[in-house]
ROROLUM-408318 format. One line per 3 residues: number of its first residue (from 0); for each residue x, y, z of C-alpha. Coordinates in steps of 0.2 Angstrom, whole numbers. Layout:
<recs>
NUM	X Y Z ~ ...
</recs>
This chain:
<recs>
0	75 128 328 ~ 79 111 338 ~ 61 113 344
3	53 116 328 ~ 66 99 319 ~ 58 89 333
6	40 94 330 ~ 42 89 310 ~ 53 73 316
9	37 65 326 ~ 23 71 312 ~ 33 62 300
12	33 48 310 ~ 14 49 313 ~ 11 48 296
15	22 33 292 ~ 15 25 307 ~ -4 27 301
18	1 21 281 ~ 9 6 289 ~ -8 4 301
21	-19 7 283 ~ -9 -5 275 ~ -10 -19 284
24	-28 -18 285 ~ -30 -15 266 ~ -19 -32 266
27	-29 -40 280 ~ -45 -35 267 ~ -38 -41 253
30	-33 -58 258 ~ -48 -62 270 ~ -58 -76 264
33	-79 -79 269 ~ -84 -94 275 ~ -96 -103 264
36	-113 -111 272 ~ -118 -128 264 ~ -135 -134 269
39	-139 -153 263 ~ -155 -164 266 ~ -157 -183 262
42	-173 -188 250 ~ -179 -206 249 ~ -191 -208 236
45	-195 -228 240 ~ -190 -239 228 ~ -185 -225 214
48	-171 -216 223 ~ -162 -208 237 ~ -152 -193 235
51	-146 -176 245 ~ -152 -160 239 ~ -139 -147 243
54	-137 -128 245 ~ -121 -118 246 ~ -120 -100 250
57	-111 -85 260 ~ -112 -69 269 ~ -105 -56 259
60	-105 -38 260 ~ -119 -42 274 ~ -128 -52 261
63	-132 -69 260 ~ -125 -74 242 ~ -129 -90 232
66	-110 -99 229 ~ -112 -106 211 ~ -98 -118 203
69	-93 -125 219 ~ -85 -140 217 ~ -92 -152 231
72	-86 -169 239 ~ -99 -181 248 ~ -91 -193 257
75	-98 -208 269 ~ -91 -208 288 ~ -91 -227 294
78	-76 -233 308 ~ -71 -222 311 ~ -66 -218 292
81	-72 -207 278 ~ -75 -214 258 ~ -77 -205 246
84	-94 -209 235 ~ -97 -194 224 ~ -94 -178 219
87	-106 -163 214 ~ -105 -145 205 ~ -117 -132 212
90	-127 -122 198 ~ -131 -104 195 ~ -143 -104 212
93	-131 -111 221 ~ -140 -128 224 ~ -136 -146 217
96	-146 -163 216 ~ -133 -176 221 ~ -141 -196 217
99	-133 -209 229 ~ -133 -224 213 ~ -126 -238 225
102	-137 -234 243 ~ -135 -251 246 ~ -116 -253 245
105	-117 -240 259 ~ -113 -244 277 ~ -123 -239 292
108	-118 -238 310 ~ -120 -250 322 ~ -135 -240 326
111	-142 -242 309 ~ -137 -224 306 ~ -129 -218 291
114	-117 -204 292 ~ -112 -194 275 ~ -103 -177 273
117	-105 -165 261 ~ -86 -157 258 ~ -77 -141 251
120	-62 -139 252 ~ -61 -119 251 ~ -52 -108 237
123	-47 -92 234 ~ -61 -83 239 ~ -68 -97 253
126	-65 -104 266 ~ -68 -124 269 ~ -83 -132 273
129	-92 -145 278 ~ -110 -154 282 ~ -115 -168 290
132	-130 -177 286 ~ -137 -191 297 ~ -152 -201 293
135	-160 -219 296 ~ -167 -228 280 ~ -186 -230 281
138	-198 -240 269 ~ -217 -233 268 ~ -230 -245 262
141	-243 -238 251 ~ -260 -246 243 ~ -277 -239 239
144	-291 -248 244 ~ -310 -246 242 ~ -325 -247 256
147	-341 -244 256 ~ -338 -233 238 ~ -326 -222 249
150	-309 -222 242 ~ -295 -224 255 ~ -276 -223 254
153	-265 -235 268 ~ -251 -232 273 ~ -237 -241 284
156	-219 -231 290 ~ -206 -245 293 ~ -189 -243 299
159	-181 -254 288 ~ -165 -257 300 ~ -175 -261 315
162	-188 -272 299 ~ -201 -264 315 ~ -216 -253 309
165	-214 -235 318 ~ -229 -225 328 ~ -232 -205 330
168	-224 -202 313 ~ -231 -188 306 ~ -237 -191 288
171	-243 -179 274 ~ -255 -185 262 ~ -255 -177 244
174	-257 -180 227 ~ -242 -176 213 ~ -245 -162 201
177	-236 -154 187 ~ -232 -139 197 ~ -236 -140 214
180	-244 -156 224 ~ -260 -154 231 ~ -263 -157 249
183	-277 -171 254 ~ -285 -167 272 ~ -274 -161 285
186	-255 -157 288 ~ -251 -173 294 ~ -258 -189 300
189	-248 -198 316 ~ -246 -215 313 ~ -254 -229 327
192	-246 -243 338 ~ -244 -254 321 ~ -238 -238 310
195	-248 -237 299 ~ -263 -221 294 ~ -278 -222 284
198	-286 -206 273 ~ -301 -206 263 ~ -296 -197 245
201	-307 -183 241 ~ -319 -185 224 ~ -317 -174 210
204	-298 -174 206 ~ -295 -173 190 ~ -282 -187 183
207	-272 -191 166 ~ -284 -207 161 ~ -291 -207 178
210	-274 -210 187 ~ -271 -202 204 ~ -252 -202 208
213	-254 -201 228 ~ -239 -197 238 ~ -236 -201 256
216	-223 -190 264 ~ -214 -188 280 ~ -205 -173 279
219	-188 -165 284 ~ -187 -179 299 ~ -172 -177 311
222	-172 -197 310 ~ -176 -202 293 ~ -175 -185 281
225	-188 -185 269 ~ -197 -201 265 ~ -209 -203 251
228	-219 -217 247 ~ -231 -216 230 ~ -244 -227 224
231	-254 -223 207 ~ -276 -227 208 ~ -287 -224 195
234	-298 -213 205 ~ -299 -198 197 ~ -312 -186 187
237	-308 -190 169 ~ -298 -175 161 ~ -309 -168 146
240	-298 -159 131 ~ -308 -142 130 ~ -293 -135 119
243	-297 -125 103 ~ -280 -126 98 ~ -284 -134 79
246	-303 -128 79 ~ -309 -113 68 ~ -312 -100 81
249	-313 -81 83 ~ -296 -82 94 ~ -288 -95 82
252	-271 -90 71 ~ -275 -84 52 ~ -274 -103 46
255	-290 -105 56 ~ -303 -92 53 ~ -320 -98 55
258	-328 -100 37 ~ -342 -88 42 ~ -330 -74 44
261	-322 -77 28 ~ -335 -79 20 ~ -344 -64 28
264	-329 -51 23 ~ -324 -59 7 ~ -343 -54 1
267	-340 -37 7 ~ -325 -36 -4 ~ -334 -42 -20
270	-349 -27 -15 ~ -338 -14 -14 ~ -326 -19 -30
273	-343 -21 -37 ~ -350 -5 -34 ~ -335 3 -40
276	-334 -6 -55 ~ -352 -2 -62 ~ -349 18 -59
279	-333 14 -67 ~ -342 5 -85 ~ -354 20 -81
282	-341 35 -82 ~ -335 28 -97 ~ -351 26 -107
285	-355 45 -101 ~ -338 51 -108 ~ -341 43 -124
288	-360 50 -128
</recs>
């Protein structure tokens, strides 16, 4: 009998045990937070604006989750202290377009490198985090120019701290289209001794009024970010309007039926109404005799 007390004694003590173990682990569940990813990269668009283009997400569930309405702090690092300069609200795809309005009231380093951080400062849900993003300001001088009836776009990649022109930078030519740009020649071009490429430009693009918007791009740099430099030439293939939109056609909406075809069934209409008319008078003349 002592035996068999002991026996129930120790399973009952297992089975605490093991709802106290379960427990702790449904708590440790409940209250773990994931850590958020932000990814941010600097955009010059020269003389028009610079600005980060930022992404937030995490790994939930062993899926990576787009973190929308997260409330986002950019701040400059500079001696060694940190400023605040902005804040920004990521939408429903998790990504948000922060525009520095003052670049020039930031501060560089006295390597002529600028240091921000993107910041969140956690919830709930997440855990804090943070990116840096480094980046040395850059100009890129464009024209167009023609010789020998070949049209040419130049281009010059300056570092703007160092006021020095810049070699071996790889830059992408392309021109700027509603949906997606077109590429001109290769994937890149590396810039010389003085910094500078020269493209020949394609005939046959088509253009608003003639006008090329041609964009020179260096792209996703460890240095500078993504630099873009535009210049507009009227270069282009004229754009002819072949829309039928307010002609009579046979695709047209009702309001714009071609006068043939009205004109074509509403006779067939009269024929038949006329026909049926005559054996109508007809009838009535063969009832009455």
């Amino acid at each position: 009998m002592k035996k068999f007390k002991l026996i129930n004694a120790f399973a009952l003590l297992l089975i605490i045990s093991s709802n106290l173990i379960f427990g702790v682990n449904d708590l440790y569940a409940q209250t773990k937070k994931n850590r958020a990813r932000i990814n941010a990269d600097y955009v010059n668009v020269v003389g028009e604006e610079h600005y980060l283009n930022i992404k937030a997400s995490a790994r939930i569930d062993k899926k990576t989750v787009a973190l929308s309405n997260l409330d986002l702090i950019i701040l400059q690092e500079s001696n060694g202290k940190e400023t605040e300069i902005g804040k920004a609200v990521t939408n429903a795809s998790g990504t948000s377009k922060f525009t520095i309005h003052d670049f020039s009231g930031l501060q560089p380093d006295s390597l002529g490198v600028y240091n921000l951080v993107v910041s969140f400062e956690g919830n709930e849900e997440l855990k804090k985090a943070s990116r840096n993003v480094t980046f040395r300001n850059a100009n890129i001088k464009v024209e167009w120019i023609e010789r020998d009836s070949i049209n040419y776009v130049k281009a010059k990649f300056i570092d703007t701290q160092l006021d020095s022109a810049i070699g071996n930078i790889p830059l992408g030519v392309r021109v700027d289209r509603l949906f997606r740009p077109l590429k001109i020649g290769e994937d890149s071009y590396r810039t010389d001794d003085q910094g500078e490429i020269e493209v020949a430009i394609e005939d046959g693009i088509p253009g608003i009024d003639r006008n090329l918007q041609i964009e020179i791009v260096l792209n996703e740099s460890d240095d500078y970010g993504t630099v873009i430099g535009q210049v507009t030439a009227p270069i282009g293939t004229l754009i002819v309007d072949e829309s039928t939109f307010d002609k009579r056609t046979m695709w047209s909406p009702r309001g714009k039926t071609p006068i043939f075809l009205l004109t074509l069934t509403y006779s067939f209409i009269f024929i038949v109404w006329g026909i049926f008319l005559y054996l109508f008078i007809n009838f009535i003349r063969i009832f009455k005799s």
